[in-house]
C-alpha positions as CSV (number, residue, x, y, z in Angstrom):
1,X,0.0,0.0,0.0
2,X,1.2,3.7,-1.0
3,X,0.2,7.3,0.1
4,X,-2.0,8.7,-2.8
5,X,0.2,11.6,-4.5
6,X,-0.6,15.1,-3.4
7,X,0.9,18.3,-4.4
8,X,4.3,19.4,-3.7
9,X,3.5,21.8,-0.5
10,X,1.7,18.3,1.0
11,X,3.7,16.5,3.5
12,X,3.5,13.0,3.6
13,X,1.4,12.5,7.2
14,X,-1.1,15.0,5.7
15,X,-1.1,12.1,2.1
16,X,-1.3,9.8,4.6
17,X,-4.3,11.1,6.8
18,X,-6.0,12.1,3.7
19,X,-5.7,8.3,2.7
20,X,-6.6,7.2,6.1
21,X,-9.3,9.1,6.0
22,X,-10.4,7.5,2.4
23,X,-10.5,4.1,4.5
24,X,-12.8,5.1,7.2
25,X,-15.6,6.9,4.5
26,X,-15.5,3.3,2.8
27,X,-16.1,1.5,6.1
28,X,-12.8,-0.8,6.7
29,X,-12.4,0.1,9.9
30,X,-15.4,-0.1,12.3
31,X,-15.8,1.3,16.3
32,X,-15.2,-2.2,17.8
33,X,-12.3,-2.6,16.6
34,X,-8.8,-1.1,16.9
35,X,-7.4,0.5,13.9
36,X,-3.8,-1.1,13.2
37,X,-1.5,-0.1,15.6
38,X,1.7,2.2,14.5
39,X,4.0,-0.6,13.4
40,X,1.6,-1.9,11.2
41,X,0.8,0.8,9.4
42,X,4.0,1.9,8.9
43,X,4.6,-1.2,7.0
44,X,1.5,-1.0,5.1
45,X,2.5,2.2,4.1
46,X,6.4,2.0,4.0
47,X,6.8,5.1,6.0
48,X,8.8,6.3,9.4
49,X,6.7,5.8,12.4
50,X,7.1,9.3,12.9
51,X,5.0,10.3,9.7
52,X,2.5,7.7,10.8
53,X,1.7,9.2,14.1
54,X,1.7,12.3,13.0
55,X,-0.9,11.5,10.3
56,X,-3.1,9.7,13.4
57,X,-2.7,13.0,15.2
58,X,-4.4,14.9,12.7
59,X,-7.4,12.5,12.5
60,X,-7.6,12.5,16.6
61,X,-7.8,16.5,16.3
62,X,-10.3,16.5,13.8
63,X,-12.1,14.0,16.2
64,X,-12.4,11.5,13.6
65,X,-10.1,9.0,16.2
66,X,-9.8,8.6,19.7
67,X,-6.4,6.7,21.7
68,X,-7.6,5.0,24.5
69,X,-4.5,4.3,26.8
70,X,-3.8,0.6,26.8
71,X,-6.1,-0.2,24.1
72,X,-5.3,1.0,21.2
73,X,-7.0,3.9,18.5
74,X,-10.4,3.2,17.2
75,X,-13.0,5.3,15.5
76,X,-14.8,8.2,17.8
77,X,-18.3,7.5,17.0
78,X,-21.4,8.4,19.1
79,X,-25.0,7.5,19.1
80,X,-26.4,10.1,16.4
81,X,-30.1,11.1,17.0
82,X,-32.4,12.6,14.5
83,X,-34.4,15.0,15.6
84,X,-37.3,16.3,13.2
85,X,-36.4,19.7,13.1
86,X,-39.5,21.3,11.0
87,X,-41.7,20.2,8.3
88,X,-44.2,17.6,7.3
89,X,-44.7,14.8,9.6
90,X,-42.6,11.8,9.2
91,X,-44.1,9.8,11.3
92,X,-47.3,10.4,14.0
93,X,-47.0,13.1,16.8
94,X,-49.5,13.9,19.3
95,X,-52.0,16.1,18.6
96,X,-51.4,19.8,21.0
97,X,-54.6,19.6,23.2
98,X,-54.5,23.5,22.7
99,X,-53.8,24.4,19.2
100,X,-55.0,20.5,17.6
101,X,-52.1,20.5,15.5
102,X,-49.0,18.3,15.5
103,X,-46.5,20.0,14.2
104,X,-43.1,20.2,15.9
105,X,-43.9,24.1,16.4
106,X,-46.6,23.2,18.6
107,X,-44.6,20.8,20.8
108,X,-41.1,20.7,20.6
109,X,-40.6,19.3,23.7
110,X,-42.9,16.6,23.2
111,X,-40.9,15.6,20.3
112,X,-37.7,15.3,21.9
113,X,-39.1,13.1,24.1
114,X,-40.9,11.4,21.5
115,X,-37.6,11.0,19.5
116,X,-35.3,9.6,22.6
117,X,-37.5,7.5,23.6
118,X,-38.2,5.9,20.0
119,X,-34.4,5.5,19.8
120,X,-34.3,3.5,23.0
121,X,-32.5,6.6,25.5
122,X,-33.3,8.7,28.0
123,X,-33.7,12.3,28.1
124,X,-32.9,14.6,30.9
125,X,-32.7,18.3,31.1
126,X,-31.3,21.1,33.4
127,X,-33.1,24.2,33.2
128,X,-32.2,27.5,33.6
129,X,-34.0,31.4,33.4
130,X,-31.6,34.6,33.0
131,X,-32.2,38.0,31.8
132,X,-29.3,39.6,30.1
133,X,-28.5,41.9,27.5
134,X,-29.1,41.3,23.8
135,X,-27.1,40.4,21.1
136,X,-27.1,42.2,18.0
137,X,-28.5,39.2,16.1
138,X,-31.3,38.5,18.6
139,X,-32.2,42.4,18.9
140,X,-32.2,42.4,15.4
141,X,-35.0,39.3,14.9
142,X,-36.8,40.6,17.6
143,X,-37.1,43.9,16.5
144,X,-35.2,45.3,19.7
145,X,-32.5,47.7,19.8
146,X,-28.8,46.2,20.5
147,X,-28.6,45.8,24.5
148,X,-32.3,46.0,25.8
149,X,-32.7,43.7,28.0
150,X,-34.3,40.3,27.1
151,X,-36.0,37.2,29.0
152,X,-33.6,33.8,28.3
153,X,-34.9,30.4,29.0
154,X,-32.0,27.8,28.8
155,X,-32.2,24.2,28.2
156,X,-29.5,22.0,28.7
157,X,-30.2,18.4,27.3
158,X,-28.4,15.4,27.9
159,X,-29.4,11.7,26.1
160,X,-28.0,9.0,28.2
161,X,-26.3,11.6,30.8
162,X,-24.2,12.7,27.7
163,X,-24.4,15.9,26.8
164,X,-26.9,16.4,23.4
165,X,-27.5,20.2,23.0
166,X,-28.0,23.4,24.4
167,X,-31.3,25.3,23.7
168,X,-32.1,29.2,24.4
169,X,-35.3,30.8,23.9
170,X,-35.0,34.3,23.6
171,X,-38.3,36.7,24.5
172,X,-38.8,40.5,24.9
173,X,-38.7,41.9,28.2
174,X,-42.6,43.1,27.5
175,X,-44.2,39.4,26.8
176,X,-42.5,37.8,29.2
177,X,-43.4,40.4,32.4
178,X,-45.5,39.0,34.9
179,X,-46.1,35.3,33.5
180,X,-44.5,32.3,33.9
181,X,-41.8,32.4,31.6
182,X,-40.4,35.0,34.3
183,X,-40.1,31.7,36.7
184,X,-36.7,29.8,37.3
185,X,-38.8,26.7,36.0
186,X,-39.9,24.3,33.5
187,X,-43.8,25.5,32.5
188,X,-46.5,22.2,32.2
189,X,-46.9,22.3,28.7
190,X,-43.7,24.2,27.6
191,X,-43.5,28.2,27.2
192,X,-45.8,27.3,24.0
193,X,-48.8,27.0,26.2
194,X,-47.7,30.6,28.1
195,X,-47.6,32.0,24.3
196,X,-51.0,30.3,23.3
197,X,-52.6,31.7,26.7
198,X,-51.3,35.2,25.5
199,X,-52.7,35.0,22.1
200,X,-48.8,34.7,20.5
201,X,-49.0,31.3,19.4
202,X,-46.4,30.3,17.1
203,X,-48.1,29.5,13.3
204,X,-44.4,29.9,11.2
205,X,-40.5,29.8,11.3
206,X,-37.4,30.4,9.9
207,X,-34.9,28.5,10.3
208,X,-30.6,29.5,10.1
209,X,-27.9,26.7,10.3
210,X,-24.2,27.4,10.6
211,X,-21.3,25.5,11.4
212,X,-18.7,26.9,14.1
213,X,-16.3,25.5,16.1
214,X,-17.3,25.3,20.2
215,X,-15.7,28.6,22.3
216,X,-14.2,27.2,25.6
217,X,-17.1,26.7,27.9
218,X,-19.4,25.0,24.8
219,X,-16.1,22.7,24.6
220,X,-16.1,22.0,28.4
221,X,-19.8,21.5,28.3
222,X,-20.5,19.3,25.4
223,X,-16.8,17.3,25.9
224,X,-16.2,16.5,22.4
225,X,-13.3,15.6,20.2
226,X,-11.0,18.8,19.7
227,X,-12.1,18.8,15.6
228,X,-16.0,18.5,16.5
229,X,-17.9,21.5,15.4
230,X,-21.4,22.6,17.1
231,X,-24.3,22.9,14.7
232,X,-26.1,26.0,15.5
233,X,-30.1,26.1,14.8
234,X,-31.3,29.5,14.9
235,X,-35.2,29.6,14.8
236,X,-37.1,32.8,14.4
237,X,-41.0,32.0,15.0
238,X,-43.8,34.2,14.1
239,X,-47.5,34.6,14.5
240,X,-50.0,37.1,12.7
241,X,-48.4,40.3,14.6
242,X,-44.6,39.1,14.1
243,X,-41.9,37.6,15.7
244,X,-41.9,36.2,19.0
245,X,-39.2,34.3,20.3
246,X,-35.8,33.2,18.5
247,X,-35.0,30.1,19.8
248,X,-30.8,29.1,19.3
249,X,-30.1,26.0,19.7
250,X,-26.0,24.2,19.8
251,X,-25.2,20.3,19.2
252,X,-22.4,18.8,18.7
253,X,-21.7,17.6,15.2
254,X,-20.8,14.1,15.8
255,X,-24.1,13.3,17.5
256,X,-27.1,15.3,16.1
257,X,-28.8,15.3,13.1
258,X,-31.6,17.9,11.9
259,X,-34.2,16.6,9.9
260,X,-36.7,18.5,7.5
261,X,-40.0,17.5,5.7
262,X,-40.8,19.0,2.6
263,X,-44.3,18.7,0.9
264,X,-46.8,16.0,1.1
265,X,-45.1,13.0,3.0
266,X,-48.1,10.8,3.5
267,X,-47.0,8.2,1.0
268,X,-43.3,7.7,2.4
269,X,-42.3,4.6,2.9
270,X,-40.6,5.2,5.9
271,X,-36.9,3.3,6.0
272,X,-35.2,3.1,9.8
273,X,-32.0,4.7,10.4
274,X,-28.9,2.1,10.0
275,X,-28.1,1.6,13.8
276,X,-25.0,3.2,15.0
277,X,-22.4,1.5,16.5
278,X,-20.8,1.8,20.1
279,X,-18.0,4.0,20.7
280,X,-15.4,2.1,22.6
281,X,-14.2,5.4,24.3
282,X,-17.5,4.9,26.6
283,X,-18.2,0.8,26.5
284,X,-17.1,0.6,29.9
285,X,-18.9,3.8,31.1
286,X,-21.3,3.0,33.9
């Protein structure tokens, strides 16, 4: 076996990473077993051992591999959940015994719920209520001005005590004075059913999605791989008089997916998710 050419500025760990890389997309090496170790590879390959773990160092920062002392380096894989981010429904949701509809707008707590417990795993979440400043991109989809002060309602979601994501809902000051969404609580029913008992409820979205890398407390919090980016859902909902809320929710890369429905999905045959397998780094996790 030889490292794929590259161009004269590539080094040979980076030919060899990329080539290492090739191997994992077409599925030779799997999460329950080790990859080769260093010596092997550096036969495979004909290379110094140097260049080899240099090329594993670059996969292991983009959190593509994890070393696990006295056992060797195997893919870092996690449990991915889809979560049914907006649109259509793919499969049957309770009906929201205030607005009769069962769309994830409606209830998105109930489909989170819905979702883990579907996929076999349990859902907690730590709750938290602040009142800061606002951003300039939140003042600007609420209609405030930069720095008035705005109602936060933080969610901090773990699936089987592992952290999942991080979701802020964002109010004005005005709608959220002297109702529940003011309490240090979760609401029965979710702040949707404060909003529906204020007239505001939520009939339309849009939806942002970017790609960043974690700052240092998202990193400490969501303890991924150094190379795992957080996928950021930014969710502006309206009703008749305008925008309510913008909802920003973080997860991390490597175990999230966002699904959408478009159009009429009544005739889909419905095909389950290949199952995922166990990452070694936590098979011996309590």
């Amino acid at each position: 076996m030889t490292i794929p050419r590259g161009t004269a500025q590539s080094p040979k760990y980076q030919r060899l990473a990329a080539d290492l890389r090739r191997r994992i997309a077409e599925g030779e090496f799997t999460a329950q077993a080790a990859l080769p170790v260093e010596s092997e590879l550096e036969r495979q390959y004909g290379v110094a051992r140097n260049t080899v773990r240099l090329a594993v160092d670059v996969l292991v920062n983009e959190g593509r591999l994890v070393r696990l002392q006295g056992k060797g380096t195997y893919l870092r894989e996690h449990p991915v959940l889809d979560h049914r981010a907006y649109g259509p429904t793919l499969r049957p949701l309770p009906r929201d015994p205030q607005t009769g509809t069962r769309d994830c707008l409606a209830v998105p707590t109930a489909v989170y719920l819905g979702e883990a417990a579907e996929a076999g795993r349990e859902l907690a979440t730590d709750f938290e209520m602040m009142i800061v400043r606002a951003r300039v991109d939140i003042a600007e989809r609420l209609g405030l001005r930069p720095g008035e002060a705005i109602v936060v309602r933080r969610q901090l979601r773990l699936l089987d005590r592992e952290p999942y994501s991080i979701e802020e809902s964002h109010y004005r000051a005005g709608l959220a004075a002297g109702t529940p969404l003011m309490e240090p609580d979760p609401i029965d029913g979710g702040d949707e059913a404060v909003l529906a008992a204020l007239g505001r409820t939520e009939i339309g979205a849009v939806d942002h999605l970017v790609a960043r890398m974690p700052g240092p407390e998202e990193a400490q919090w969501f303890q991924g791989g150094p190379g795992v980016p957080l996928m950021v859902q930014t969710r502006v909902t309206y009703d008749r008089r305008g925008p309510v809320r913008v909802i920003e929710t973080r997860y991390s890369a490597d175990r999230s997916r966002l699904v959408y429905g478009v159009g009429d999905l009544t005739a889909r045959a419905l095909v389950p998710a290949p199952a995922t397998p166990v990452d070694p780094a936590r098979a011996d996790a309590p």
